[in-house]
Each structure stands twice: as structure tokens, then as C-alpha cells.
SEPA-44224 format. One record per atom (N, C-alpha, C, O, CB): residue number from 1; atom name; x, y, z. Coordinates in pm, whole numbers. Atoms other than C-alpha are relative to their C-alpha. Glycine has a CB too. Example, Ala and Ser with C-alpha at 12.3 -4.5 7.8 and 13.67 -1.06 7.14 Angstrom:
BEGIN
<n = 1, atom = N, u = 89, v = -119, w = 0> $
<n = 1, atom = CA, u = 1230, v = -450, w = 780> $
<n = 1, atom = C, u = 90, v = 120, w = 0> $
<n = 1, atom = O, u = 194, v = 118, w = 66> $
<n = 1, atom = CB, u = -99, v = 3, w = 125> $
<n = 2, atom = N, u = -82, v = -119, w = -6> $
<n = 2, atom = CA, u = 1367, v = -106, w = 714> $
<n = 2, atom = C, u = -77, v = 109, w = 73> $
<n = 2, atom = O, u = -26, v = 220, w = 90> $
<n = 2, atom = CB, u = 41, v = 46, w = -142> $
! end
This chain:
BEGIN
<n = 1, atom = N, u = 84, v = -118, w = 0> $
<n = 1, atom = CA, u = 0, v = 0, w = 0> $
<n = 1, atom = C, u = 88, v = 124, w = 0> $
<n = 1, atom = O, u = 200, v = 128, w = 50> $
<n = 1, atom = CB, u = -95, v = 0, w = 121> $
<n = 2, atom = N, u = -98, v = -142, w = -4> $
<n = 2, atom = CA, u = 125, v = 367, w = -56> $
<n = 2, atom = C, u = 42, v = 44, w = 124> $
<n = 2, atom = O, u = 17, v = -13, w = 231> $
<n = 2, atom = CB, u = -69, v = 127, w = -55> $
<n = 3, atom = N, u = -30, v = -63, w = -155> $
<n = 3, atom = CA, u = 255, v = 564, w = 211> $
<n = 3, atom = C, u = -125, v = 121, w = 11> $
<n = 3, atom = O, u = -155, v = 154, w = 125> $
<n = 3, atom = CB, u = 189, v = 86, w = 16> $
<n = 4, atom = N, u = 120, v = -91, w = 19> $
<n = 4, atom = CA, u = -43, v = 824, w = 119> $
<n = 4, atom = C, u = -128, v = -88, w = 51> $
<n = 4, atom = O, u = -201, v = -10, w = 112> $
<n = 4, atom = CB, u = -16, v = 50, w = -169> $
<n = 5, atom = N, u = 111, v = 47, w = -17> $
<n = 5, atom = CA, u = -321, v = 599, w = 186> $
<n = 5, atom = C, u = 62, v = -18, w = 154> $
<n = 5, atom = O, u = 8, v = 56, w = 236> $
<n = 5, atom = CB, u = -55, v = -123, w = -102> $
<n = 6, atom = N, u = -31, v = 0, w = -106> $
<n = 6, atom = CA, u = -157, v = 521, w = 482> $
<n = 6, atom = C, u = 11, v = 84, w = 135> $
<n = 6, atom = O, u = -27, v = 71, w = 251> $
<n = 6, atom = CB, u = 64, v = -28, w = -29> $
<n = 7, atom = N, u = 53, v = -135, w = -95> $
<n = 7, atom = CA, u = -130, v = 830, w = 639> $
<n = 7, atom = C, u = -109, v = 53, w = -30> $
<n = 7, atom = O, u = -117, v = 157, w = 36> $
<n = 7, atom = CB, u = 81, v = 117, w = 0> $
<n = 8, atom = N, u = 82, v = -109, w = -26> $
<n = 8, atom = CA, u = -438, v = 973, w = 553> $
<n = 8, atom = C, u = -129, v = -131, w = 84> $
<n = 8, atom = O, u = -234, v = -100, w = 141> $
<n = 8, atom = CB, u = -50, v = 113, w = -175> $
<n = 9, atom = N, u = 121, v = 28, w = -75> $
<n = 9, atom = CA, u = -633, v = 677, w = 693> $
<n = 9, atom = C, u = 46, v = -57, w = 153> $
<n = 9, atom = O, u = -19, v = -122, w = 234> $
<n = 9, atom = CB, u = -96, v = -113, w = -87> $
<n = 10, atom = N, u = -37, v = -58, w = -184> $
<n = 10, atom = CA, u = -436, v = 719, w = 1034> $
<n = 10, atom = C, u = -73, v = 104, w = 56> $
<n = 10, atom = O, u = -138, v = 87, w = 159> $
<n = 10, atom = CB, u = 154, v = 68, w = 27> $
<n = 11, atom = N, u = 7, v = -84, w = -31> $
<n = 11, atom = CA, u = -510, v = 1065, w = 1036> $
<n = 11, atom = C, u = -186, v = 7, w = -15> $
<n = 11, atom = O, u = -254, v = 76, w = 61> $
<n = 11, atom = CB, u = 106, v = 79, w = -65> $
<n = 12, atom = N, u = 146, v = -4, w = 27> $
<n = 12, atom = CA, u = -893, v = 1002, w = 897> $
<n = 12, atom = C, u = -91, v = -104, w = 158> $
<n = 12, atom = O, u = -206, v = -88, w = 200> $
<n = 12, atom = CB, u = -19, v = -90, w = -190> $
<n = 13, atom = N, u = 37, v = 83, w = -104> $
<n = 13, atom = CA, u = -932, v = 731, w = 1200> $
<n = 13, atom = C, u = 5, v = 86, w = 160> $
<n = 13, atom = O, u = -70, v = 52, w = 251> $
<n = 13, atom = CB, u = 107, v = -132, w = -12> $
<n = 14, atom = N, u = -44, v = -62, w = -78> $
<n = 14, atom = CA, u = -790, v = 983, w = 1451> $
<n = 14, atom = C, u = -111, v = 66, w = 17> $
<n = 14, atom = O, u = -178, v = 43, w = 117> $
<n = 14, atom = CB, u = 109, v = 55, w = -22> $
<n = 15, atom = N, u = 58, v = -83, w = 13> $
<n = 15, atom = CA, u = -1000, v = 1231, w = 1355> $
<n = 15, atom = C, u = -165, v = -57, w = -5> $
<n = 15, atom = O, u = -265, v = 4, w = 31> $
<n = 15, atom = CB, u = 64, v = 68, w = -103> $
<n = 16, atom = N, u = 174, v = 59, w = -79> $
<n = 16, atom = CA, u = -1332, v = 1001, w = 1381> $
<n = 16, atom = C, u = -19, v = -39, w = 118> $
<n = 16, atom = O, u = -126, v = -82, w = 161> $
<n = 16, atom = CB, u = -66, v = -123, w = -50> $
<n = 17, atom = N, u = 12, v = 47, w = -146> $
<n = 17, atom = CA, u = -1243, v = 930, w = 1717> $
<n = 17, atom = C, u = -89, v = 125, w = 56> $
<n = 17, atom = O, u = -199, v = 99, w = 104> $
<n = 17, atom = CB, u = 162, v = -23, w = 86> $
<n = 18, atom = N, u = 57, v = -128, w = -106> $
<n = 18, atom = CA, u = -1353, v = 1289, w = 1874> $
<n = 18, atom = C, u = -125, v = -22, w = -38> $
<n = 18, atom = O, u = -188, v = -102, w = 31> $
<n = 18, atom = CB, u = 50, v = 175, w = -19> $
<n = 19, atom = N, u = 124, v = 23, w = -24> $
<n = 19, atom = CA, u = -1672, v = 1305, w = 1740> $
<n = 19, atom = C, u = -49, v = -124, w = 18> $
<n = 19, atom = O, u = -148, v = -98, w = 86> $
<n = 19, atom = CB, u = -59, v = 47, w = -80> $
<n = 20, atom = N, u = 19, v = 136, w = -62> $
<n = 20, atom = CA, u = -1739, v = 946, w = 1808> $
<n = 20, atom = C, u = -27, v = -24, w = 182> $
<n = 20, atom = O, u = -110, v = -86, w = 247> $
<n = 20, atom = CB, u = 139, v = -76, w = -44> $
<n = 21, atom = N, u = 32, v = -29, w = -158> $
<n = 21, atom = CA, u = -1701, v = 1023, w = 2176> $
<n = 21, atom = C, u = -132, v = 86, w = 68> $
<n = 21, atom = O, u = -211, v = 89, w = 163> $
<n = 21, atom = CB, u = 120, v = 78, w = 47> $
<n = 22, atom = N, u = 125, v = -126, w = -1> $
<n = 22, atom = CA, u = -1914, v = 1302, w = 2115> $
<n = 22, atom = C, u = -143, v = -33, w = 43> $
<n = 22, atom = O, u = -209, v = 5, w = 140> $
<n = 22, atom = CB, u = -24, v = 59, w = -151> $
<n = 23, atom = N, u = 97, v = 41, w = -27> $
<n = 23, atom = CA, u = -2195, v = 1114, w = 2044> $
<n = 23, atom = C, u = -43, v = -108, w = 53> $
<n = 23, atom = O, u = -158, v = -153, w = 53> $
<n = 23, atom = CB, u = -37, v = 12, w = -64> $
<n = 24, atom = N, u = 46, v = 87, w = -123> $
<n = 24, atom = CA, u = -2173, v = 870, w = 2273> $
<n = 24, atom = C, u = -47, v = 66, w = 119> $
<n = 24, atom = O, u = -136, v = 23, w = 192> $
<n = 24, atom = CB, u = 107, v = -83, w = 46> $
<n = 25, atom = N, u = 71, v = -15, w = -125> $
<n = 25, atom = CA, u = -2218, v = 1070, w = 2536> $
<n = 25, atom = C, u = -117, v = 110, w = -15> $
<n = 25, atom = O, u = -166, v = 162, w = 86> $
<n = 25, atom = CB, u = 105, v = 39, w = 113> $
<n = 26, atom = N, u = 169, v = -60, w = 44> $
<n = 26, atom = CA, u = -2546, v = 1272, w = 2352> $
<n = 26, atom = C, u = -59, v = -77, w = -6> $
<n = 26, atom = O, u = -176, v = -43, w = 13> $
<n = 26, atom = CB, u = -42, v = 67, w = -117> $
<n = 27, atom = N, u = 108, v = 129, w = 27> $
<n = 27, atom = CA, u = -2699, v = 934, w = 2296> $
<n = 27, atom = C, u = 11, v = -13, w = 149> $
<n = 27, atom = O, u = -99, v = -43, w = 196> $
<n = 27, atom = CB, u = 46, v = -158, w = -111> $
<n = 28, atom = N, u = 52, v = 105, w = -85> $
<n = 28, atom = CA, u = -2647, v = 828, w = 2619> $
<n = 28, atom = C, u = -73, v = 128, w = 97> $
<n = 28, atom = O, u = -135, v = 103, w = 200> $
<n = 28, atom = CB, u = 133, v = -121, w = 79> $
<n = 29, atom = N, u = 54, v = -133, w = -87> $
<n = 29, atom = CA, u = -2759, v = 1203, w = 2758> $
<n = 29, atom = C, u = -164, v = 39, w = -61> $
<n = 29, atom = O, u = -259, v = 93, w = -5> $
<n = 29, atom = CB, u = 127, v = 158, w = -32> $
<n = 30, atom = N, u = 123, v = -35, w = 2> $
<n = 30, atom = CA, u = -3031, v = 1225, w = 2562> $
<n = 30, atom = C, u = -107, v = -146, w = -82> $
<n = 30, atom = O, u = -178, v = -157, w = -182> $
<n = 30, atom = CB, u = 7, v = 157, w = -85> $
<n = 31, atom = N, u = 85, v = 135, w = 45> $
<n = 31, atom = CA, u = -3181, v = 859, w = 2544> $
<n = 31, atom = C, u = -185, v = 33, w = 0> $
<n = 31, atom = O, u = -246, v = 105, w = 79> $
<n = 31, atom = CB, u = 43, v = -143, w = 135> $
<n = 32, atom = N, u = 151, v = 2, w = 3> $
<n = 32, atom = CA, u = -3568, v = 816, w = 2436> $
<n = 32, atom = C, u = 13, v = 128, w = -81> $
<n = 32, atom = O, u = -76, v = 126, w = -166> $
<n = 32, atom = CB, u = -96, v = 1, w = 155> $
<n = 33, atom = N, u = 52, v = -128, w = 90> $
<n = 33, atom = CA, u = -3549, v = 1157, w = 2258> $
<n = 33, atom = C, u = 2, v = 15, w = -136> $
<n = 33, atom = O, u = 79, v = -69, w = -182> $
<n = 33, atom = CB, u = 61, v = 107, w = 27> $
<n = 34, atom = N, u = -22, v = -26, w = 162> $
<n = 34, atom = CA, u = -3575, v = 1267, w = 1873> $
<n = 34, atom = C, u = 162, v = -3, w = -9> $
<n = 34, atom = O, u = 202, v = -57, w = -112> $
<n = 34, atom = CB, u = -71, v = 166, w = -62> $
<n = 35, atom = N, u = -108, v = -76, w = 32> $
<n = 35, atom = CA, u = -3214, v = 1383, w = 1912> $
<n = 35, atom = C, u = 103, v = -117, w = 38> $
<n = 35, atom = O, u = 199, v = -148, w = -34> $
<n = 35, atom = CB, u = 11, v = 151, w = 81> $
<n = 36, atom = N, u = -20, v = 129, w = -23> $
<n = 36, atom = CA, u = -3121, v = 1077, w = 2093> $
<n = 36, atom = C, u = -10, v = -115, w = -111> $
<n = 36, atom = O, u = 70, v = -208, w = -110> $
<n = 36, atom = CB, u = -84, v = -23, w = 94> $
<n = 37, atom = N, u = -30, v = 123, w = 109> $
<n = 37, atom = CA, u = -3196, v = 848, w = 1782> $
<n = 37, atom = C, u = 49, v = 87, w = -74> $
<n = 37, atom = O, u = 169, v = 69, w = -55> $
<n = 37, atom = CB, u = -118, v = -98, w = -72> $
<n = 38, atom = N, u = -61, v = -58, w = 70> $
<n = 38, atom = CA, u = -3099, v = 1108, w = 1537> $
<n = 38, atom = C, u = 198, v = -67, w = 11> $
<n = 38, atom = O, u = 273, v = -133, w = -60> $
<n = 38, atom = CB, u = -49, v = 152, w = 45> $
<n = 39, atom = N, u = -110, v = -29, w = -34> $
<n = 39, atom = CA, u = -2783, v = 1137, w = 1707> $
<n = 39, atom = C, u = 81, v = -191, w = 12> $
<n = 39, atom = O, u = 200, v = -221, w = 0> $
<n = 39, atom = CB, u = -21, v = 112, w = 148> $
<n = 40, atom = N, u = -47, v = 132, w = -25> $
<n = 40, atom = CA, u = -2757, v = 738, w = 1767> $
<n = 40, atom = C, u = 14, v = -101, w = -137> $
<n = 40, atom = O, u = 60, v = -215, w = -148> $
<n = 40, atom = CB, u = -100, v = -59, w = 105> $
<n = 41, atom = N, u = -20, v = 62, w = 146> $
<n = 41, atom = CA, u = -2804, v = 695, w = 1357> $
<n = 41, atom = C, u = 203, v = 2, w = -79> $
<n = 41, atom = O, u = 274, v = -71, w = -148> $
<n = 41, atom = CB, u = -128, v = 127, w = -114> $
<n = 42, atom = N, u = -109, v = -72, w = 45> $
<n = 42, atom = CA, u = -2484, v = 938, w = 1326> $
<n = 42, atom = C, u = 115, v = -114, w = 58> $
<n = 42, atom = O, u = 198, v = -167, w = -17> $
<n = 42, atom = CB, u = 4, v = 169, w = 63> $
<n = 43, atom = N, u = -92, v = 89, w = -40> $
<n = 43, atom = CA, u = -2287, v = 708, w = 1566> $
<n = 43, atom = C, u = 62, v = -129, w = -31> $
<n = 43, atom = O, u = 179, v = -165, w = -17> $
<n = 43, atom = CB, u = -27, v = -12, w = 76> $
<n = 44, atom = N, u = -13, v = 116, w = 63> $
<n = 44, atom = CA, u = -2354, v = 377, w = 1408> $
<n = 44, atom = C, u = 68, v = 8, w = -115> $
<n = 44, atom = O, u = 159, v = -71, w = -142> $
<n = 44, atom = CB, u = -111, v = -53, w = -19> $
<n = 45, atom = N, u = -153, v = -28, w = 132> $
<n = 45, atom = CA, u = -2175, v = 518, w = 1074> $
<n = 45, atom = C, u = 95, v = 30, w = 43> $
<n = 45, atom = O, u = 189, v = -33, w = -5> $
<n = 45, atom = CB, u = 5, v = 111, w = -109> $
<n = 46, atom = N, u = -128, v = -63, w = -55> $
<n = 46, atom = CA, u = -1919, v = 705, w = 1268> $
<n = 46, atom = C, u = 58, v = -186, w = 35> $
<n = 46, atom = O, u = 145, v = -251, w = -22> $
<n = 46, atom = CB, u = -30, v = 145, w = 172> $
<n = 47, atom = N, u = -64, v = 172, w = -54> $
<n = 47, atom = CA, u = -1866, v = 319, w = 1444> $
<n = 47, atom = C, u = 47, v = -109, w = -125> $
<n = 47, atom = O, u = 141, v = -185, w = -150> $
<n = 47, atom = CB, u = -149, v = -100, w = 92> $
<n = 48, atom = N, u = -79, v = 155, w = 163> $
<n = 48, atom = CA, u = -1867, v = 98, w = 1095> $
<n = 48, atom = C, u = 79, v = 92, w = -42> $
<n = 48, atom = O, u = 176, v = 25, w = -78> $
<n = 48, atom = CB, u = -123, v = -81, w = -184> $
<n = 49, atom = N, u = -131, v = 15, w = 89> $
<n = 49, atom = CA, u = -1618, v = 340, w = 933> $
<n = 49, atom = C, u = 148, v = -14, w = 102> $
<n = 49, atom = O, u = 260, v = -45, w = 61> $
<n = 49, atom = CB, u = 10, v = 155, w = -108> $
<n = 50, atom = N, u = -126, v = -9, w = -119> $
<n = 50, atom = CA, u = -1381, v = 364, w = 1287> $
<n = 50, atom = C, u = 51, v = -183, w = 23> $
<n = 50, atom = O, u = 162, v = -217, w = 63> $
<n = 50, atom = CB, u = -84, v = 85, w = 192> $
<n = 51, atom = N, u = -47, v = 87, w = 38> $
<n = 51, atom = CA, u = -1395, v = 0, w = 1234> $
<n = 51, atom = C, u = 94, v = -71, w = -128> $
<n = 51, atom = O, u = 197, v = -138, w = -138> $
<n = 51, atom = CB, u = -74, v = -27, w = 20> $
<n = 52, atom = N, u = -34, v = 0, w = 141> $
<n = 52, atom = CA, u = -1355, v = -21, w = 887> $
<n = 52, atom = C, u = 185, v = 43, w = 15> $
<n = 52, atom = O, u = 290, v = -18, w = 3> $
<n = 52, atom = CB, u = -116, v = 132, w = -96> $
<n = 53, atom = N, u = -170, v = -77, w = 31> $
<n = 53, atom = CA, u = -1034, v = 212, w = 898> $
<n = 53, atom = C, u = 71, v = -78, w = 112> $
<n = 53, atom = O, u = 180, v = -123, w = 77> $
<n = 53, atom = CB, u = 22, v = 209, w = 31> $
<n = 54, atom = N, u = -53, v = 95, w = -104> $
<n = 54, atom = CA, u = -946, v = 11, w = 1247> $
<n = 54, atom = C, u = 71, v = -119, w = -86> $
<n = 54, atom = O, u = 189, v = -131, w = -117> $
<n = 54, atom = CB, u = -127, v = -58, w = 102> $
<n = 55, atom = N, u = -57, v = 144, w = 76> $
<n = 55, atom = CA, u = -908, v = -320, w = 1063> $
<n = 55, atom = C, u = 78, v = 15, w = -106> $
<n = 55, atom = O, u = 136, v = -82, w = -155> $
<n = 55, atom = CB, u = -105, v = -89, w = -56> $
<n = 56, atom = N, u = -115, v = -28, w = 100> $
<n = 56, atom = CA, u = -706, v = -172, w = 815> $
<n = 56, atom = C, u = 118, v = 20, w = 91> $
<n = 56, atom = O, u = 223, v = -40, w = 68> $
<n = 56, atom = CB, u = -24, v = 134, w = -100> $
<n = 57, atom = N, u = -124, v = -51, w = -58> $
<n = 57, atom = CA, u = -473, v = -37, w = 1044> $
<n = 57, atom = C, u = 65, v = -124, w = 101> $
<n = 57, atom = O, u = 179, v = -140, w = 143> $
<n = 57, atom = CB, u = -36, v = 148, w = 88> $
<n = 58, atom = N, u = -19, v = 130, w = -84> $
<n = 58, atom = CA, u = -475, v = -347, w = 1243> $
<n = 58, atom = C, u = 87, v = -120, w = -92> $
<n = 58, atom = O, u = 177, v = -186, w = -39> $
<n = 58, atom = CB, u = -163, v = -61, w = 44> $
<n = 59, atom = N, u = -67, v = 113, w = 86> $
<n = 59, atom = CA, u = -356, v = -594, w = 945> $
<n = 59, atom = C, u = 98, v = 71, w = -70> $
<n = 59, atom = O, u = 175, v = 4, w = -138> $
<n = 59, atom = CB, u = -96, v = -81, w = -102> $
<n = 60, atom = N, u = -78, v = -20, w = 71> $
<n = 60, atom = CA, u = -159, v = -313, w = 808> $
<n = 60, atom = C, u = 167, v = -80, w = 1> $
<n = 60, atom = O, u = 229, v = -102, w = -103> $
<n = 60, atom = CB, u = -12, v = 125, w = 15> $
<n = 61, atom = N, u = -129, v = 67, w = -58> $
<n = 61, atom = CA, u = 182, v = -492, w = 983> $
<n = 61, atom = C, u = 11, v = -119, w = -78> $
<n = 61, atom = O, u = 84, v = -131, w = -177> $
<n = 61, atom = CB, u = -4, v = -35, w = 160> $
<n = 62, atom = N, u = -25, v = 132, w = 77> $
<n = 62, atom = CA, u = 138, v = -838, w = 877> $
<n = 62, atom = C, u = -37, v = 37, w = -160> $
<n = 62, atom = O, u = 37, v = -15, w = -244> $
<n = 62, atom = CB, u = -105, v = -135, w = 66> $
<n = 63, atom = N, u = -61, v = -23, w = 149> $
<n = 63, atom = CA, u = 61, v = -698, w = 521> $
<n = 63, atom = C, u = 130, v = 52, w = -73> $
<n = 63, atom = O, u = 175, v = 24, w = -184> $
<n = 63, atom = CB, u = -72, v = 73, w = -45> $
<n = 64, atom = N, u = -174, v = -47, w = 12> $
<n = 64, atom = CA, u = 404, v = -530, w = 517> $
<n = 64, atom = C, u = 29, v = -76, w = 4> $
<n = 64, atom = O, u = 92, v = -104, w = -98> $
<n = 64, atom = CB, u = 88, v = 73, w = 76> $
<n = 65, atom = N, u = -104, v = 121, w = -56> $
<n = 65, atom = CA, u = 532, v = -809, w = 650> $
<n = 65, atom = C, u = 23, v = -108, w = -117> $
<n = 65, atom = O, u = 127, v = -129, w = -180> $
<n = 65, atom = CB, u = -72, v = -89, w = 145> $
<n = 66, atom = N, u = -11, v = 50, w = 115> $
<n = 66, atom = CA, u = 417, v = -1041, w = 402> $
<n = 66, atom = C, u = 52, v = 32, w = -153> $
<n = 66, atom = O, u = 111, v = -52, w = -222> $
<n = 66, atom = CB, u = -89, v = -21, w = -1> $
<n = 67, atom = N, u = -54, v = -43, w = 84> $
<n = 67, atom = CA, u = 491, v = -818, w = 117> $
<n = 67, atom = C, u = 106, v = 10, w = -20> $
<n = 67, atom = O, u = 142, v = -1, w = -137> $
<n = 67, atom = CB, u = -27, v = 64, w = -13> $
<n = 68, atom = N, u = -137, v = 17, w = -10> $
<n = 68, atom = CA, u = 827, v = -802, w = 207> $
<n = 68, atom = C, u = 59, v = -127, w = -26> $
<n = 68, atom = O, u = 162, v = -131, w = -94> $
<n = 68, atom = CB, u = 35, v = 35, w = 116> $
<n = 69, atom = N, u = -41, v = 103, w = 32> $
<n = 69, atom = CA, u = 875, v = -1141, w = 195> $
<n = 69, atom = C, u = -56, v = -36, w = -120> $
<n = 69, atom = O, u = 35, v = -62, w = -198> $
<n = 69, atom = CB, u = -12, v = -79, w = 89> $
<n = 70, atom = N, u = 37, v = -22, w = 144> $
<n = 70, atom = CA, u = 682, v = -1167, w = -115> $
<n = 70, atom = C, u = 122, v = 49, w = -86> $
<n = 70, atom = O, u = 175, v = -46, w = -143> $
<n = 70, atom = CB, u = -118, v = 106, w = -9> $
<n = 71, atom = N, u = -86, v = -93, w = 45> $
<n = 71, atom = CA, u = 932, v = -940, w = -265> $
<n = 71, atom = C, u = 184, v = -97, w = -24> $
<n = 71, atom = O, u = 253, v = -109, w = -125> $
<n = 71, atom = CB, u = -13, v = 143, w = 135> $
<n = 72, atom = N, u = -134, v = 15, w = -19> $
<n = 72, atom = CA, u = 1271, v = -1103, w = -129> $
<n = 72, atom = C, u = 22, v = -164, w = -99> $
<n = 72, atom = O, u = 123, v = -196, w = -161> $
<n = 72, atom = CB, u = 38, v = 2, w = 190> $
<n = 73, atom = N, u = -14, v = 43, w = 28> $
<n = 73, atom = CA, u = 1167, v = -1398, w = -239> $
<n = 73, atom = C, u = 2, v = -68, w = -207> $
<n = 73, atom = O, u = 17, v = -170, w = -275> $
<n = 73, atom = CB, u = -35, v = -5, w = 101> $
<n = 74, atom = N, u = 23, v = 33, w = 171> $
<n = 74, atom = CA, u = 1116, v = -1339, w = -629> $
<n = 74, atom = C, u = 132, v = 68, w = -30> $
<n = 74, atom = O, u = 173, v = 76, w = -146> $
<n = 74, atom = CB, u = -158, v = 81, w = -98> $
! end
């Protein structure tokens, strides 16, 4: 993988953390209300892409890893 994709979905994961916190604690402040599910729709995307970009960043190592050896050995 580039070194560009790489850093920007560090910096894109980073940066979904704050509001992510955010609305955890509006969902859990304003449970039962309009603003409360609104706000608990926003979180569930914020959560699948903080995963999403998570699990990338999580296998990024052993994909280096492998690639490298990929590499040495051709």
C-alpha cells in the first residue's frame, strides 16, 4: 500500500475518534429523545467506518510483513 493511503487513513481514523465520543455521550444524555436516535443513527456510521479504517490499520503490519517477503523472495 502507498505511504499516502496510509497516512491519511491514520489521520482520517484519529480524527473520527472525537466526534465518536461526542456522540456517545449525547446518545447516552439524551436517550428516548428525537435527538437521541438522530444522534444514535450518526454514531452507528461514525462506528462501521472507525472499524472499517481500524481493521485496516490493524492488518496493516502483517501486510508489510508479508509483502516483504513476497518481494525477497522473487
Amino acid at each position: 500500500m502507498s505511504k499516502f493511503l496510509k497516512k491519511y487513513v491514520r489521520k482520517l481514523h484519529r480524527w473520527l475518534a472525537i466526534p465518536s465520543v461526542a456522540l456517545i455521550l449525547i446518545v447516552l444524555l439524551a436517550r428516548g429523545t428525537p435527538l437521541g436516535y438522530t444522534a444514535q443513527r450518526f454514531q452507528q456510521i461514525l462506528m462501521l467506518s472507525m472499524a472499517i479504517t481500524g481493521l485496516y490499520l490493524l492488518v496493516l503490519p502483517w501486510w508489510t510483513k508479508w509483502r516483504r517477503r513476497e518481494r525477497r523472495t522473487l
